[in-house]
TIKE-59362 format. One line per 2 residues: their letters; for each residue x, y, z of N, C-alpha, C. Coordinates in steps of 0.05 Angstrom, whole numbers, plus 5000, padded with zeros to 4 digits. Example, Ala and Ser with C-alpha at 12.3 -4.5 7.8 and 13.67 -1.06 7.14 Angstrom:
! TIKE-59362
as = 5264/4886/5156/5246/4910/5156/5264/4934/5156 ~ 5257/4955/5142/5273/4979/5143/5258/5001/5157
This chain:
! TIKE-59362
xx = 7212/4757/8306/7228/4782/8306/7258/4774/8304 ~ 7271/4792/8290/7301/4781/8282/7315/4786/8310
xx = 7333/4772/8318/7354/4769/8335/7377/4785/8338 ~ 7394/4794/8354/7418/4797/8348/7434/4780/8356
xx = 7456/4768/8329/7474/4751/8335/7494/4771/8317 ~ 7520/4768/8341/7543/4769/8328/7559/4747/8325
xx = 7579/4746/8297/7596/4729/8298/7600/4733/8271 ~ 7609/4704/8256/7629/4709/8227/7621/4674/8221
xx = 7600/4677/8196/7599/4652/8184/7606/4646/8160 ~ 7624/4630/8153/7640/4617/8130/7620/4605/8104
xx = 7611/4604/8100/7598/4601/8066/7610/4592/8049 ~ 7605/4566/8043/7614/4551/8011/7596/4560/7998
xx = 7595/4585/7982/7573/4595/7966/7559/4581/7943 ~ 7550/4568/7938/7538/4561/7910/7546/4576/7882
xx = 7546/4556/7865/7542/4575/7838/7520/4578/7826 ~ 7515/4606/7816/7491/4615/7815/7475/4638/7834
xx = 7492/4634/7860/7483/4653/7876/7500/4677/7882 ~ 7485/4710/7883/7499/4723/7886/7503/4729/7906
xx = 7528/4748/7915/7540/4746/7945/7513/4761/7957 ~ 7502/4782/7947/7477/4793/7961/7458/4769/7974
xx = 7451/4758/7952/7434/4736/7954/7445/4710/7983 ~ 7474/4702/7979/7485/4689/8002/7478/4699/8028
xx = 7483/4734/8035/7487/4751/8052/7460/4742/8065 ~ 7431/4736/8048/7406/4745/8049/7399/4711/8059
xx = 7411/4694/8048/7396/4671/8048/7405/4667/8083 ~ 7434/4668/8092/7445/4669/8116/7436/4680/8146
xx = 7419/4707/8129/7420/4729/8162/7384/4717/8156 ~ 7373/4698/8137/7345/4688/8141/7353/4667/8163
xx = 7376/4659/8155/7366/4626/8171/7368/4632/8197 ~ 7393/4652/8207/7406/4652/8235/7375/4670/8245
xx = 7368/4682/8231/7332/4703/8246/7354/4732/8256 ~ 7383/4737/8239/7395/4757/8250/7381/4782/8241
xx = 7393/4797/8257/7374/4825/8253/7403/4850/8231 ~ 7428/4836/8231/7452/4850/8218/7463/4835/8212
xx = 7473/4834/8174/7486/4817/8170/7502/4831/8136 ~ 7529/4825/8132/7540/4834/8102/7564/4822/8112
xx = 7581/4819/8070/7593/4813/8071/7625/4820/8069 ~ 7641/4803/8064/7665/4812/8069/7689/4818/8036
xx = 7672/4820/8018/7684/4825/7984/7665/4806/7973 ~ 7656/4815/7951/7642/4797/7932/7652/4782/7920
xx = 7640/4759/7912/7641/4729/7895/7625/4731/7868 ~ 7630/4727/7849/7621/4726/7824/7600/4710/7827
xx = 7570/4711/7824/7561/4690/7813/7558/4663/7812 ~ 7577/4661/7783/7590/4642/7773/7611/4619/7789
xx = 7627/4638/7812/7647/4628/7828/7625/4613/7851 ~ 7646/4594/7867/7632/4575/7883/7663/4580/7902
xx = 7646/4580/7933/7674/4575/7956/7677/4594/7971 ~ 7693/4603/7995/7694/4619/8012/7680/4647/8008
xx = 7657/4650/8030/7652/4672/8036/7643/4678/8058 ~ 7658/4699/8074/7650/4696/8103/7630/4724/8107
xx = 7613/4717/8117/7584/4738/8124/7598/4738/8150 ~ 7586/4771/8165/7591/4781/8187/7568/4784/8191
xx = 7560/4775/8216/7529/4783/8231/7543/4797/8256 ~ 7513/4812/8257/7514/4832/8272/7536/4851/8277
xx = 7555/4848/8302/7574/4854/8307/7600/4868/8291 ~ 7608/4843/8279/7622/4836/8266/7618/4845/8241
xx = 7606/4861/8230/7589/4882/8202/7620/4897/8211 ~ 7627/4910/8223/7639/4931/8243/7667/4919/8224
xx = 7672/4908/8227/7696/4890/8218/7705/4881/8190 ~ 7678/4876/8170/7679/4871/8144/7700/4887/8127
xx = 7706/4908/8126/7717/4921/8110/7744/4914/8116 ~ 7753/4914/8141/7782/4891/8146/7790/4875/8130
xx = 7770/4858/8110/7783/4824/8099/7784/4835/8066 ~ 7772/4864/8062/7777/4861/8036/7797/4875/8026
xx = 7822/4880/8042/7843/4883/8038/7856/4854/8035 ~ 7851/4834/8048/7865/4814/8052/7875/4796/8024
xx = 7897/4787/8023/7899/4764/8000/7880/4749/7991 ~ 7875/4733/7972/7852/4713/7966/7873/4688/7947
xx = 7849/4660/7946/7862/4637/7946/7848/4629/7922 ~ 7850/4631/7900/7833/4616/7878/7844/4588/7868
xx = 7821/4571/7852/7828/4550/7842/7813/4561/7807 ~ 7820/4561/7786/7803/4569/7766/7811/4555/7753
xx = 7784/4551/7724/7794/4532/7706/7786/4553/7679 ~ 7802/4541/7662/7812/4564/7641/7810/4546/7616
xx = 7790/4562/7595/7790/4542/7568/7803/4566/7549 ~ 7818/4545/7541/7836/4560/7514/7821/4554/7482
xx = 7821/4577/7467/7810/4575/7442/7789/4594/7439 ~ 7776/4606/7457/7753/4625/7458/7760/4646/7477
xx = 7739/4666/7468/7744/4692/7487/7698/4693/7487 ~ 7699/4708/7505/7669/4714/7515/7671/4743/7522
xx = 7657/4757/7518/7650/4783/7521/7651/4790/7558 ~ 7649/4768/7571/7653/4769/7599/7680/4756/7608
xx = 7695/4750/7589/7713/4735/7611/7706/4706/7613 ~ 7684/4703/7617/7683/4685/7630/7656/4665/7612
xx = 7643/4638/7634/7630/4623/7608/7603/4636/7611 ~ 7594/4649/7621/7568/4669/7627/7561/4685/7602
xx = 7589/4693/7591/7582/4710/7570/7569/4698/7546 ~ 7578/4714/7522/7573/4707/7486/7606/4705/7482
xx = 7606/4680/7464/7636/4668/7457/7643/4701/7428 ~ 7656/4713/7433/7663/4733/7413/7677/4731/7395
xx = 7698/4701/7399/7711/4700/7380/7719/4675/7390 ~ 7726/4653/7353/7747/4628/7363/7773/4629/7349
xx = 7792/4609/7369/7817/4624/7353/7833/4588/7353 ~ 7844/4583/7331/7853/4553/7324/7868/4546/7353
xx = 7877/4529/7362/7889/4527/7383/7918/4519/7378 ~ 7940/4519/7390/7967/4510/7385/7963/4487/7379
xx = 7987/4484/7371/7997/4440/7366/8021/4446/7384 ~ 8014/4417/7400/8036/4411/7426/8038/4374/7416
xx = 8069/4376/7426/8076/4338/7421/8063/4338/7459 ~ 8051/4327/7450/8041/4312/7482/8039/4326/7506
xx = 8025/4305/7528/8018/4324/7552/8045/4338/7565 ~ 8067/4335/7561/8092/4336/7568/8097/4375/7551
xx = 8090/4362/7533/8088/4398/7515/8073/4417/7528 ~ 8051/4402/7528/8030/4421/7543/8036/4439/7556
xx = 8044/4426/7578/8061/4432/7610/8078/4445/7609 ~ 8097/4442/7582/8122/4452/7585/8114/4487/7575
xx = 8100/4476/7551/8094/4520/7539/8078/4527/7566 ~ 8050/4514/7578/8040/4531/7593/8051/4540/7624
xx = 8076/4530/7624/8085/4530/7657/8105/4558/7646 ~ 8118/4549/7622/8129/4580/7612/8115/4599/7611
xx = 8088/4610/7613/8083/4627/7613/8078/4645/7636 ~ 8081/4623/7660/8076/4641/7682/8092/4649/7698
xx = 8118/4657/7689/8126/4673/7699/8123/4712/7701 ~ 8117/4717/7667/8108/4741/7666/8078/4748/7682
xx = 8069/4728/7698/8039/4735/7708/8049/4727/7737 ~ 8073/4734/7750/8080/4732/7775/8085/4756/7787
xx = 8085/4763/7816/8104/4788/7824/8078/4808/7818 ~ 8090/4832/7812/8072/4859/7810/8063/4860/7782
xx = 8046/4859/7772/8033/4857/7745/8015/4878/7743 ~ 8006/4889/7727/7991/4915/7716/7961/4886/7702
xx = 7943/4903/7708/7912/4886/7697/7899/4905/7695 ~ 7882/4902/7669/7862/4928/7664/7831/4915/7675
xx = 7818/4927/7698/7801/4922/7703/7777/4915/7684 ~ 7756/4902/7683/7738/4886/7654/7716/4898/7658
xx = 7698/4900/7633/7684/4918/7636/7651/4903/7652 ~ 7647/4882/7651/7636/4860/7672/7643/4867/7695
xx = 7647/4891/7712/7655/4895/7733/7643/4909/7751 ~ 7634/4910/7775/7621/4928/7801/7639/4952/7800
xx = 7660/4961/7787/7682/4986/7788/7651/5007/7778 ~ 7645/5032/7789/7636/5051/7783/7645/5072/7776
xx = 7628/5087/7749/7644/5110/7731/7611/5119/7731 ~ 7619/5153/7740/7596/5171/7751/7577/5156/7762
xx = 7579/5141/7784/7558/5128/7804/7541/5106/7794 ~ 7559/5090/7767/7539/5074/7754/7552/5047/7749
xx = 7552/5025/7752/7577/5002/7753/7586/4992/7727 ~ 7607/4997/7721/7615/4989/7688/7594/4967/7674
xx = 7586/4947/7692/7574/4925/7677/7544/4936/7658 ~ 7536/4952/7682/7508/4976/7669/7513/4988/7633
xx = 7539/4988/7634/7551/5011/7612/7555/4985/7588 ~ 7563/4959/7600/7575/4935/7582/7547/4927/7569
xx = 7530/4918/7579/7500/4911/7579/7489/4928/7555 ~ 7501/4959/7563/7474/4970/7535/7502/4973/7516
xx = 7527/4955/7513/7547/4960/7485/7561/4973/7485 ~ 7558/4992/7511/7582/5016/7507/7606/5003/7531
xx = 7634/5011/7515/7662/5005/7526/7669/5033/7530 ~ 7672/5032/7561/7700/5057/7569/7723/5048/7564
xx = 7738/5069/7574/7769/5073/7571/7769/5063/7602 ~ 7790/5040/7610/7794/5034/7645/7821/5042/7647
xx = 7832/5048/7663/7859/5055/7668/7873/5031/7685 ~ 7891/5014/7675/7904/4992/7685/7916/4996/7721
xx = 7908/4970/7735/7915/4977/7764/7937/4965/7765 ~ 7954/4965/7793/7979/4942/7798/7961/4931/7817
xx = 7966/4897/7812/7961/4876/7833/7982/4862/7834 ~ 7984/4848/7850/8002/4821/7867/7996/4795/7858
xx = 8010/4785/7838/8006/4744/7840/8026/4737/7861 ~ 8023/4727/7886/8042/4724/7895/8054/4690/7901
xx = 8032/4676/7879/8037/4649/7873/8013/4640/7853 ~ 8038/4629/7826/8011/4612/7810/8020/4588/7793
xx = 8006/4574/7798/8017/4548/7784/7991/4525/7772 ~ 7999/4512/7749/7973/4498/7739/7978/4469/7758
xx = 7954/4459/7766/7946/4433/7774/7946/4413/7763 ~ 7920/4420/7736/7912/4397/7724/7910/4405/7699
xx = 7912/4390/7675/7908/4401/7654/7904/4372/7631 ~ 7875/4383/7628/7856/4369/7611/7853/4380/7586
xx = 7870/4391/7569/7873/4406/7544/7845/4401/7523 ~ 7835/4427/7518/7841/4451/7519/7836/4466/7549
xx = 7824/4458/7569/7821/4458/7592/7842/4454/7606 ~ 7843/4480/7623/7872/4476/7649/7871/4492/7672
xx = 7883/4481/7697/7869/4491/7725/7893/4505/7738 ~ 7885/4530/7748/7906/4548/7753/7895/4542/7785
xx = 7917/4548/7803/7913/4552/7826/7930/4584/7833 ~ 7926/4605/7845/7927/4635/7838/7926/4638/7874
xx = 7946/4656/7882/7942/4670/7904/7955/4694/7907 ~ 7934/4725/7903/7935/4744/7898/7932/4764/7910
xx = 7932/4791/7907/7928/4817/7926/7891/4821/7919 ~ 7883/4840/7930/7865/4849/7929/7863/4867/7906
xx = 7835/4857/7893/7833/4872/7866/7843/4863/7842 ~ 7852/4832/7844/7853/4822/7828/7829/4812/7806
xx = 7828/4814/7780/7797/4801/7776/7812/4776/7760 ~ 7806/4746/7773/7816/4726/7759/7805/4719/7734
xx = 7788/4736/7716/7773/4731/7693/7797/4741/7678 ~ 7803/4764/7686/7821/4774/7660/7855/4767/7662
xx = 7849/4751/7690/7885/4733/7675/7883/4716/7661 ~ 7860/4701/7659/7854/4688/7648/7852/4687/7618
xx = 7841/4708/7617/7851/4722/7584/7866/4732/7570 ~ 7889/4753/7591/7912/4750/7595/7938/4726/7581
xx = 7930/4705/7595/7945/4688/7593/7940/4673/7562 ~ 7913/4673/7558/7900/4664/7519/7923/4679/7511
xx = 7915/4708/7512/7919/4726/7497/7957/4718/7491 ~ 7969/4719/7512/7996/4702/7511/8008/4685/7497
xx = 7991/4668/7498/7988/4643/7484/7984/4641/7453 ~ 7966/4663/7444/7960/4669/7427/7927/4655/7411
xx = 7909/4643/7439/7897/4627/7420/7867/4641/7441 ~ 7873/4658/7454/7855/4663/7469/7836/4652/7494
xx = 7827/4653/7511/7820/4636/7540/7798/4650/7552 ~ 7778/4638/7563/7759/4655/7581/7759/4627/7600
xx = 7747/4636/7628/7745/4618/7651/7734/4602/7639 ~ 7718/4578/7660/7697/4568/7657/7700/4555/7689
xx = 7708/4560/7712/7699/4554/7736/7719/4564/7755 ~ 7711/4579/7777/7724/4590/7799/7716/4579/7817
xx = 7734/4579/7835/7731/4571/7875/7748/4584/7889 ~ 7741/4603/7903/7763/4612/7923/7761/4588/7944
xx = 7785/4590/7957/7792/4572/7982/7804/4577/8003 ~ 7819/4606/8000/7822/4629/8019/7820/4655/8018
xx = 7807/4678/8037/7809/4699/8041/7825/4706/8071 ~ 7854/4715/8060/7873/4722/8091/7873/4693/8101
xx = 7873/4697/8136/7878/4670/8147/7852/4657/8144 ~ 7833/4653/8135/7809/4644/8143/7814/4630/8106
xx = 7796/4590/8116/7802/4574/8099/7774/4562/8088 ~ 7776/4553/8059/7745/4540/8054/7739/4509/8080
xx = 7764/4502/8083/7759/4478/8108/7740/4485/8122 ~ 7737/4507/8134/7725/4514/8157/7697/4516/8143
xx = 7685/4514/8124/7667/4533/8106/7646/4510/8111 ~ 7621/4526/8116/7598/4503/8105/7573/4511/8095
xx = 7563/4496/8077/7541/4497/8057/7521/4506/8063 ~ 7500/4523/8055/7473/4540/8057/7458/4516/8075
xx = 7457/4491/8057/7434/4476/8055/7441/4460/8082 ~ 7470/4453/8086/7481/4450/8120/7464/4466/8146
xx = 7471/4494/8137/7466/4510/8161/7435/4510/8164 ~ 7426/4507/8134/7400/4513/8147/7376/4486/8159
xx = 7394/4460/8157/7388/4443/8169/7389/4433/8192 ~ 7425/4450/8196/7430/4442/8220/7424/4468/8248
xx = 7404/4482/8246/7407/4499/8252/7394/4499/8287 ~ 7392/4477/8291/7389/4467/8327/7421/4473/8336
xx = 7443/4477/8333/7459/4479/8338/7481/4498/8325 ~ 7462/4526/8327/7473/4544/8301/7500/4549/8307
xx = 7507/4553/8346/7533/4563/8349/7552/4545/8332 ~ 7544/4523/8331/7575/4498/8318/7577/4517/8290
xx = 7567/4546/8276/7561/4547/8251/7582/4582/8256 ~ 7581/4587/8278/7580/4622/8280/7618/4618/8293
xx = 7628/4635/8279/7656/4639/8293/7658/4676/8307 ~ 7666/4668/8338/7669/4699/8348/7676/4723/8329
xx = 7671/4742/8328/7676/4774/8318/7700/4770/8309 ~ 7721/4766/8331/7743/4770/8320/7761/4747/8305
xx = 7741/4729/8299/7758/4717/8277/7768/4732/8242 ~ 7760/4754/8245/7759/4767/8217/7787/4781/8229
xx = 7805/4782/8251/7822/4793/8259/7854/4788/8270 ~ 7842/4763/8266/7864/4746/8281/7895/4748/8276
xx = 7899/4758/8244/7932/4763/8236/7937/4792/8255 ~ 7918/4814/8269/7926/4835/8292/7940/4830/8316
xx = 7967/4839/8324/7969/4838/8350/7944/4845/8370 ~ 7952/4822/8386/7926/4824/8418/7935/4841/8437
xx = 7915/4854/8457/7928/4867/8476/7906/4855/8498 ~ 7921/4857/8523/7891/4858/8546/7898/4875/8559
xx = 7870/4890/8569/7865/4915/8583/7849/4899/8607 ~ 7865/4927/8631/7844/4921/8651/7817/4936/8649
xx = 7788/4927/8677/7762/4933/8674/7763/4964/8665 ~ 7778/4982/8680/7786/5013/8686/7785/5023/8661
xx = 7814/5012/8644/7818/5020/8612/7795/5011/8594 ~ 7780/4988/8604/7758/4980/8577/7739/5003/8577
xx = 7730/5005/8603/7705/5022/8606/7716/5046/8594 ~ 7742/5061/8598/7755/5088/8582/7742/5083/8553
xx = 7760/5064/8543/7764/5061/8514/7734/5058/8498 ~ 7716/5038/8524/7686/5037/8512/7669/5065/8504
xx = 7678/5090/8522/7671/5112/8524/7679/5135/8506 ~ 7703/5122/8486/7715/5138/8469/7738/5148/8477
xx = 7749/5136/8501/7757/5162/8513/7796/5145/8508 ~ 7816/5156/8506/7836/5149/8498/7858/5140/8518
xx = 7869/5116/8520/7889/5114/8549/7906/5104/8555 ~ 7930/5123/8568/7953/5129/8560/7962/5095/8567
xx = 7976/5093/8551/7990/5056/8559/8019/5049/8540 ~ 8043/5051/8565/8073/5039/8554/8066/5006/8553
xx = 8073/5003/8524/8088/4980/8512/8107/4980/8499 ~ 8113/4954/8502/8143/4953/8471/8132/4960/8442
xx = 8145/4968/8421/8133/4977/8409/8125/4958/8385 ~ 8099/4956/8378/8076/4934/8368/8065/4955/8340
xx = 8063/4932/8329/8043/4954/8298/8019/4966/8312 ~ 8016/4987/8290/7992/5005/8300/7966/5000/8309
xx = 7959/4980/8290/7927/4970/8296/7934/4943/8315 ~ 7910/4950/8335/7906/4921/8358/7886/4906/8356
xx = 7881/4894/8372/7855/4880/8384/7859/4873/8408 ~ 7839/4891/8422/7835/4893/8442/7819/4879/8464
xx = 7827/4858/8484/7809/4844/8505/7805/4860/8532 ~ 7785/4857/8545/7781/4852/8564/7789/4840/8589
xx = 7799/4851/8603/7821/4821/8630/7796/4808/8637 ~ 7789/4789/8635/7764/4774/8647/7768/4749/8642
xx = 7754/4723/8655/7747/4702/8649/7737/4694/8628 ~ 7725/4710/8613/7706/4697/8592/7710/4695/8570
xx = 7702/4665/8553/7722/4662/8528/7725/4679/8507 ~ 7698/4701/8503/7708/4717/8483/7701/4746/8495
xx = 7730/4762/8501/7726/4776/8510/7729/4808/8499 ~ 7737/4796/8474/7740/4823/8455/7719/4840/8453
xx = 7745/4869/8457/7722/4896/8456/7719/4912/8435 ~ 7745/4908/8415/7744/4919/8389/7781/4925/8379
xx = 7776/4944/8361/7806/4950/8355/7812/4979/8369 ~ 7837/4976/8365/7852/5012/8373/7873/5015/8368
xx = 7889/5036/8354/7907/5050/8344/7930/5054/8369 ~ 7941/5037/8371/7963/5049/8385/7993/5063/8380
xx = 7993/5091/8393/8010/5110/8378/8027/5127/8396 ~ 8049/5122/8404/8073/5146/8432/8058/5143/8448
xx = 8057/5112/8462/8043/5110/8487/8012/5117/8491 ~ 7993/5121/8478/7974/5128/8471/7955/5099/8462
xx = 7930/5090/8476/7921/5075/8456/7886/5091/8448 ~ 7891/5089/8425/7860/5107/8406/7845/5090/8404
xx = 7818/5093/8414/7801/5067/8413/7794/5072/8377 ~ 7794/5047/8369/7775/5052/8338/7754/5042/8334
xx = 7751/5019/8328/7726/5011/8326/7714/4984/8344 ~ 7700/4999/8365/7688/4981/8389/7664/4961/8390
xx = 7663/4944/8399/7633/4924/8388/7613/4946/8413 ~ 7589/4941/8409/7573/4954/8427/7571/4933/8446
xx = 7581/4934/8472/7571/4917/8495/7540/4906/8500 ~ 7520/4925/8500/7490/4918/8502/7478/4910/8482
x = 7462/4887/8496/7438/4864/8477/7410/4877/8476
């Protein structure tokens, strides 16, 4: 019979597997009875993904606001109907002439400045975005192209690493809603010779790092010692101011019920403890507003 465990496990995802599939392989091993995740991973992409069990489900929708940390590698000369190397190559396009690796470096580091700051990206049609309840990729699959209306995202750092020409490795840290396939093409398209991926890794989502991250085939080996694997609820929270409440106000707030509390004045959303001894004593978040704190979203106390 499945368990309830709460907490927040880190996932070096595989390539090849989808985040559903991660979500599924994860809440098998732990025997959890609640488990999803926190923004999807391509497939194709390999590296951070943090599953929320049980509890902590409550919380998921928190991280996919958060920044993200990519490492991608980008081949120039081709385009793929996906972006990326998954697809059909659609077209090849001659590649520049550069005097040496020194050239290289020098045109491709020029180009990224226009892909810094607030940038406009037209979402790809390889995408989970839904148009009348059906996901663009459904629509790409049987040949038909919509019209997408371009979003604003955030580069708010990008720079190449390595560069193995026609092959070169972007390191990218972005807003939410970024799709790193189509800067990638983006940047061909720039260039003039055309580019689709050919390998992603995230390595951060918000404060939470691939360091911390460990492998399917880890957990499910090591799983005599699953806690060394599970991080508390509120690690999906940790950039929130903390507050502690006494027993009186938890039980209020556990109840729904709202209570009145002067502080200095702190951003709106909290995270809220418990005054107690015990190491994790978080009860959830709450809105605090003119002396007022609003409970929002509470873990359920009972097992």
């Amino acid at each position: 019979m499945a368990i309830r465990i709460d907490g927040v496990v880190l996932l070096d995802k595989p390539a090849g597997m989808s985040s559903q599939g991660a979500v599924t392989a994860v809440k098998r091993a732990f025997n959890a009875d609640k488990a999803g995740h926190t923004g999807t991973l391509d497939p194709m992409a390999t590296g951070l993904l943090p599953i929320c069990l049980g509890e902590a489900t409550k919380y998921s929708q928190d991280l996919l606001k958060a920044d993200k940390t990519y490492v991608a590698k980008v081949k120039f000369g081709s385009r793929t109907d996906t972006g990326d190397a998954e697809g059909l190559t659609i077209e090849e396009l001659p590649l520049p002439v550069f005097t040496g690796e020194a050239g290289i470096r020098k045109v491709l580091d020029a180009l990224l400045p226009k892909f810094t700051g607030l940038i406009s990206q037209v979402p790809p049609m390889y995408s989970a975005l839904k148009r009348d309840g059906k996901p663009l990729y459904e629509y790409a699959r049987a040949g038909v192209e919509l019209e997408r209306t371009a979003r604003d995202i955030t580069i708010h750092h990008i720079r190449w690493t390595e560069i193995a020409w026609p092959v070169a490795t972007l390191e990218v840290s972005c807003s939410k809603g970024t799709y790193i396939r189509v800067l990638a093409e983006d940047i061909g398209n720039a260039l003039g010779c055309g580019a689709h991926l050919v390998g992603l890794r995230r390595t951060e989502v918000g404060h939470l790092n691939l360091e911390q991250s460990f492998t399917i085939e880890s957990i499910q080996s090591g799983l005599q010692n699953s806690s060394n694997y599970i991080l508390p609820v509120d690690a999906l929270l940790q950039t929130l101011p903390h507050l502690t409440v006494d027993e009186q106000q938890a039980k209020r707030l556990e109840m729904g019920q709202r209570v009145p509390l002067n502080l200095p004045s702190i951003e709106a959303l909290v995270r809220i403890y418990r005054a107690t001894a015990a190491p994790h004593n978080f009860i959830g978040t709450a809105d605090w507003r003119s002396g007022v704190l609003h409970p929002k979203r509470l873990i359920s106390q009972g097992h």
